[in-house]
C-alpha positions in Angstrom: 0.0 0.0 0.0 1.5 3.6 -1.6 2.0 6.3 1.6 -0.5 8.6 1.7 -1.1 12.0 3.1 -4.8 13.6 4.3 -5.8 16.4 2.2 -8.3 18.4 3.5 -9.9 21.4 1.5 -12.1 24.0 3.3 -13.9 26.8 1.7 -16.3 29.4 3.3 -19.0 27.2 2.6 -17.8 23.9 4.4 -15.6 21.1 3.4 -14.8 20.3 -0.1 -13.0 17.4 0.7 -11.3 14.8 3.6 -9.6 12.2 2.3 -6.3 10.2 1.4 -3.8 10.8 -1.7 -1.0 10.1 -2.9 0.0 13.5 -4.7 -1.1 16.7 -4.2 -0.2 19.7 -7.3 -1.1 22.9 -6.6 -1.3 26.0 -8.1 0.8 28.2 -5.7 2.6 31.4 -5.8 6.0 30.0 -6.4 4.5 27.8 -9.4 3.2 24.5 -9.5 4.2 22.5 -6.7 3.9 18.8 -6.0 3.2 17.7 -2.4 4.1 14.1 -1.3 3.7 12.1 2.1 6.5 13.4 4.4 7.1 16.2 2.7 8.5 19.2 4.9 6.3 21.5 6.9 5.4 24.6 4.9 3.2 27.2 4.6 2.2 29.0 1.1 -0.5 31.0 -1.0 -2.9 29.0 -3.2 -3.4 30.8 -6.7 -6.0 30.4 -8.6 -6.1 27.2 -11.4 -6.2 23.8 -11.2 -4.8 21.5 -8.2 -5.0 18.0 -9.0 -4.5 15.1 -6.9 -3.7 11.1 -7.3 -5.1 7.9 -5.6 -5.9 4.6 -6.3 -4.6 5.3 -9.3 -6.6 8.1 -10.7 -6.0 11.6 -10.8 -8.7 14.1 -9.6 -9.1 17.7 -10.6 -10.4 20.8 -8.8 -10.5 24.3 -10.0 -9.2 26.4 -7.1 -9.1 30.0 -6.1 -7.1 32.0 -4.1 -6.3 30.9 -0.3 -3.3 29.5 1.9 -1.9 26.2 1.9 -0.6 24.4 5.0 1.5 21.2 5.1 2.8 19.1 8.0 4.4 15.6 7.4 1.4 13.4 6.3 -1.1 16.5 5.8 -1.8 18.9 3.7 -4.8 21.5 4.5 -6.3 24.3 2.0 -8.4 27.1 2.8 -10.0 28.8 -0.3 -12.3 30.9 -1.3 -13.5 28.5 -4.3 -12.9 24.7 -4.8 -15.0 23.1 -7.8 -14.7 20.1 -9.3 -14.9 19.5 -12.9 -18.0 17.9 -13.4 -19.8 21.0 -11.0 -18.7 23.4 -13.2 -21.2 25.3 -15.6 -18.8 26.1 -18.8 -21.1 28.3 -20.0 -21.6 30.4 -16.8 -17.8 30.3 -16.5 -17.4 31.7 -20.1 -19.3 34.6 -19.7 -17.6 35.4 -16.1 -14.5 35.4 -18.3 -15.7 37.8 -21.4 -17.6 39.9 -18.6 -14.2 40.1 -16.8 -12.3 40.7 -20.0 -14.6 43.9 -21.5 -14.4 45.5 -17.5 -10.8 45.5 -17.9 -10.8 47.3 -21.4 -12.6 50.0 -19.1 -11.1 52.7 -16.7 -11.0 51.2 -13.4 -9.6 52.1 -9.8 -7.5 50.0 -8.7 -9.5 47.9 -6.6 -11.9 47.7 -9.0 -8.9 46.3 -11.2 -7.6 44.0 -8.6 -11.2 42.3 -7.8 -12.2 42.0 -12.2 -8.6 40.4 -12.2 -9.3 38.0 -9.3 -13.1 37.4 -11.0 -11.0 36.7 -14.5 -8.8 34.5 -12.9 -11.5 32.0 -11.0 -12.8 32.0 -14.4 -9.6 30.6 -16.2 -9.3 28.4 -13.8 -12.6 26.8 -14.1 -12.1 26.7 -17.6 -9.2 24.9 -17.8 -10.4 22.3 -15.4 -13.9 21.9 -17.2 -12.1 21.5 -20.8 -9.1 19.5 -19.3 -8.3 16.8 -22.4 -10.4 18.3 -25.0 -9.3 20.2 -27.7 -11.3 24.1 -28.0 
């Protein structure tokens, strides 16, 4: 039996998910980063896109947005403010959150008006890309 580690992912809304893998990617500030059992302990931000994890086998995939990332030895816990999996996601919503995002940033904006369209833009892609993971567009 392969060594696992829990991963638990938390959003505002409740827990995504509480379970075993074997390999946790995620999307974090430094780049993509690949979490084993018994990695070191470390603390980092979660970007938005896609954080994928193995077991049994079979490789899951989550569209994530932005949050922190804690891991300790044999655990690895996630609090974000967006954790979908692919088969939740409505493409077609998620399109036009992107092209709505996209025209607001051809506009004047303050600059937290530009800092939140970008964040909205980038939950978008991230969606996206998980959703039409494997097909060709």
């Amino acid at each position: 039996m392969p060594l696992t580690l829990k991963l638990e992912i938390a959003t505002p809304e409740g827990t995504v998910y509480s379970e075993d893998a074997e390999l946790v990617t995620i999307p974090a500030v430094e780049g993509e980063m690949g979490v084993y059992p018994q990695h070191i302990r470390l603390m980092t931000k979660l970007v938005p896109g896609e954080l994928s994890f193995h077991r049994n086998g079979r490789v899951d995939f989550l569209a994530v947005g932005e949050g922190l990332v804690e891991v300790t030895g044999n655990r690895i816990s996630i609090l974000t403010d967006m954790a979908v999996p692919a088969e939740k996601i409505d493409e077609a919503k998620a399109e036009q959150e992107r092209l709505r995002a996209d025209a607001q940033l051809r506009a004047q904006l303050s600059a937290q008006d530009l800092a939140t369209v970008n964040a909205s833009l980038a939950r978008s892609l991230a969606q996206l890309s998980v959703k039409r993971r494997g097909r060709k567009i």
